[in-house]
N, C-alpha and C positions, 0 to 999 in steps of 0.2 A: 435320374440323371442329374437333376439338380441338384439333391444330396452331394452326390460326389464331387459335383462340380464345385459347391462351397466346400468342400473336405481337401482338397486339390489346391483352392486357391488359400486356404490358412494355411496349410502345411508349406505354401511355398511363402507367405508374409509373416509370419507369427512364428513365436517357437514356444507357446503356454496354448499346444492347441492337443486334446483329448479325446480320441475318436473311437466310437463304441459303434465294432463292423461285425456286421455277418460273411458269411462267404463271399459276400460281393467284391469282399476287398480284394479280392484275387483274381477276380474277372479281369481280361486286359483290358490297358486302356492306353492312349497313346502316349510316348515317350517323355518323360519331364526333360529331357534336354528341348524337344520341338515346342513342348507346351512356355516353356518359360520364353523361348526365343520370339513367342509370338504376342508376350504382352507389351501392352504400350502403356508405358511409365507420363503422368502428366505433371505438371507442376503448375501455379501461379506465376505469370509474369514470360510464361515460355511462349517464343516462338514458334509459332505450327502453322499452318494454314489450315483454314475450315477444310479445303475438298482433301486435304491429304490425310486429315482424320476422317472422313466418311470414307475415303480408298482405304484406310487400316481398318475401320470397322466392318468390310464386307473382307476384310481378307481375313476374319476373325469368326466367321460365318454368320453376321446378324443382319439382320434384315431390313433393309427401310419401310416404313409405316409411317406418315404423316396423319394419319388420323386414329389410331388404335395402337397406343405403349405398350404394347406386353412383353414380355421375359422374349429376349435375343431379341428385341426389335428398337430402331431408332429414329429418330424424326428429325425434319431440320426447319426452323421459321426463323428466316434469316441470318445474322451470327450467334444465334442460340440452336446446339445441338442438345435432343436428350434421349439418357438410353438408360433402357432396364434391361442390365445384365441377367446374364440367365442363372444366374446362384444368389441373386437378392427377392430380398421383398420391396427392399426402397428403389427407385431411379436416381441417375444422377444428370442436373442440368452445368451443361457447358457453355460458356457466355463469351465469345471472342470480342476485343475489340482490334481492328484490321486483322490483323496475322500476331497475335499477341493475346492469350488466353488470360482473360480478368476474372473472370469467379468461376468457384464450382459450388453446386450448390445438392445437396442430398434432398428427394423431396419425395412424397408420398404419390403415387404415380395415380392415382383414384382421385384425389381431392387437389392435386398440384399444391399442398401445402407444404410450404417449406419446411427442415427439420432441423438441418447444419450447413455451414459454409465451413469448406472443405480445402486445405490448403496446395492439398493433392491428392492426385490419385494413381491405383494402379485398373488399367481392363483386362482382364482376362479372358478369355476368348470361349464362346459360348457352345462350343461341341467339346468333348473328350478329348478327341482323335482332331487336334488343331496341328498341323503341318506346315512351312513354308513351301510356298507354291516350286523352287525349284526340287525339293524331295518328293513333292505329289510327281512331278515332269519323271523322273529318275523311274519312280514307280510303277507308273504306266508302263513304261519298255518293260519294266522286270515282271510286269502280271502278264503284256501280251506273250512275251516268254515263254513262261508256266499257260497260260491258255492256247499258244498252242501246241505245244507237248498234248496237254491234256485231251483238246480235240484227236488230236493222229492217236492215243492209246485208245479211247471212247471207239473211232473208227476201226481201230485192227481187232477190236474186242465185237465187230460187228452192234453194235448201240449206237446207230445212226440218231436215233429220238435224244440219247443225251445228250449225242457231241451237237446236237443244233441246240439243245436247252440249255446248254452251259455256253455255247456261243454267244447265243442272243443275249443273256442275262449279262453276262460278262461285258460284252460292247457297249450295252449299256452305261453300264456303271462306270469304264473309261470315258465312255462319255460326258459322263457328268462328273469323274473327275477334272477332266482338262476342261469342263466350261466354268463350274462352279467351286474346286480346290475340295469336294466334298460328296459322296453318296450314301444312299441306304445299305446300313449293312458293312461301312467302311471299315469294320472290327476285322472282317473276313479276310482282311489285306494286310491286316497289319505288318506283319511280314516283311513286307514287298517295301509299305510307305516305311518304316522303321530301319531299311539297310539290313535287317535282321538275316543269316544264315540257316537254312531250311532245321527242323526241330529244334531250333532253341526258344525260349518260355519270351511271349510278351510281357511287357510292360506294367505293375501292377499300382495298384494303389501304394503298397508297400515299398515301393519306387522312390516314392515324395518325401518320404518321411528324410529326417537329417541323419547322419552317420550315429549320433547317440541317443537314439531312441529306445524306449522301452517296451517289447513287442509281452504281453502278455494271452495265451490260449485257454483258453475252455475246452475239457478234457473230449466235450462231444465231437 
């Protein structure tokens, strides 16, 4: 996942970017209109507030961790924010002063040693399948929908055991969509979070690429 996730985020900052895929590239993934809608563009000098950047960063799906940096996780000690993206190797620290971003700083997230100071940056958001929370809301109605169609066929086909096994799994996973904008297995919905109409192809890597790209195949 983190392959694609750095393969994802050049193809949407870069246009000298070279990517050597297996089949994976066709696996779905979630839409580059939702995924770009959900990155937070920062500069030098800009106005932001610290807590309105830790609300963007959980609405990006990363986690806070004040004592352990690892990839999707961030920390906060005071008006210094720092987070390791989930497609780097490096972290990047964020230094506000009041409501006014003063440095950024790229650093080795093991040794806290600096690397670069950074004039800006872009985050990208640490799952695949990165949604705005009012298209997750939308999606919800359009799964209970389909779940319960699903349920009354499971019952009239007599499979009481699956229509409760697809119940309970299902509740689930609305569940955790509406608390946390995210679940295990949210590829399975794609669907639904995408506006997508029933058989048409999700999303692929092959999505990101720019209008003049050069797609070369391997005969296998």
């Amino acid at each position: 996942e983190r392959l694609r996730l750095s393969t994802m985020n050049s193809l949407l900052g870069r246009r000298d970017v070279v990517v050597v895929a297996s089949v994976s590239c066709i696996y779905g993934i979630g839409s580059r209109e939702d995924y770009e809608a959900m990155v937070i563009p920062l500069r030098l000098g800009q106005e932001v507030t610290r807590d309105y950047l830790l609300e963007r960063l959980v609405a990006l799906q990363y986690q806070r961790n004040d004592f352990d940096l690892t990839r999707s996780k961030f920390r906060v000690r005071g008006d210094v924010v720092e987070l390791h993206p989930a497609y780097t190797e490096d972290a990047i620290r964020i230094e506000f002063f009041g409501d006014t971003i003063e440095r950024f700083t790229r650093f080795d997230p093991l040794t806290g040693d600096a690397i670069e100071s950074l004039g800006a940056i872009n985050i990208f958001p640490s799952k695949q399948f990165a949604t705005p929370q009012e298209k997750i809301n939308r999606a919800i109605l359009s799964i209970r929908e389909e779940l319960t169609d699903r349920i009354a066929w499971f019952e009239k086909q007599g499979k009481l055991l699956e229509a409760q096994r697809i119940k309970m799994r299902c509740e689930f996973d609305l569940e955790q969509l509406q608390e946390l904008g995210f679940c295990s297995g949210i590829e399975n919905y794609s669907r639904h979070v995408a506006g997508r109409p029933p058989g048409s192809r999700p999303a692929t890597l092959i999505d990101f690429f720019p209008k003049d790209y050069l797609l070369v195949i391997d005969e296998s």
